[in-house]
C-alpha positions, 0 to 999 in steps of 0.5 A: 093129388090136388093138381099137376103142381103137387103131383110134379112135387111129389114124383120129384120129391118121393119118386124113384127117378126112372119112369114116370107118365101123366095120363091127359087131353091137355097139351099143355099140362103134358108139356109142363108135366114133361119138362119139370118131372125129373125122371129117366123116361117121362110118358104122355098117355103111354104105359110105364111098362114100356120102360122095361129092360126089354125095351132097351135090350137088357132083357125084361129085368137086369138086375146082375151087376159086374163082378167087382175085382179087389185088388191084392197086394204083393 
């Protein structure tokens, strides 16, 4: 990436919207790359990993969805 302004575009526009983290010493490019990224899980200097099933108690992967139950008529 160019600068923080094209990465933010980027993540924003191609990614996935669940875990993104920006690696720096700056406060200030942190706080503007945290608050204009839209994602789930936004990180300063932190691994993405951390953001896995596990952390918030579904196991390391969850992927199961609630069977669907389809309606019959009379």
């Amino acid at each position: 990436m160019g600068d923080l302004d094209e990465a933010i575009e980027h993540i924003n526009t191609y990614g996935s919207g669940h875990t993104d983290s920006i690696i720096t010493n700056s406060k200030e490019k942190a706080a503007i790359f945290m608050s204009l990224v839209d994602s789930g899980n936004v990180f300063w200097n932190c691994s993405t990993r951390f953001s896995d099933g596990f952390r918030y108690g579904f196991g390391a992967r969850w992927e199961s969805v609630p069977p669907r139950f389809m309606r019959e008529d009379p």
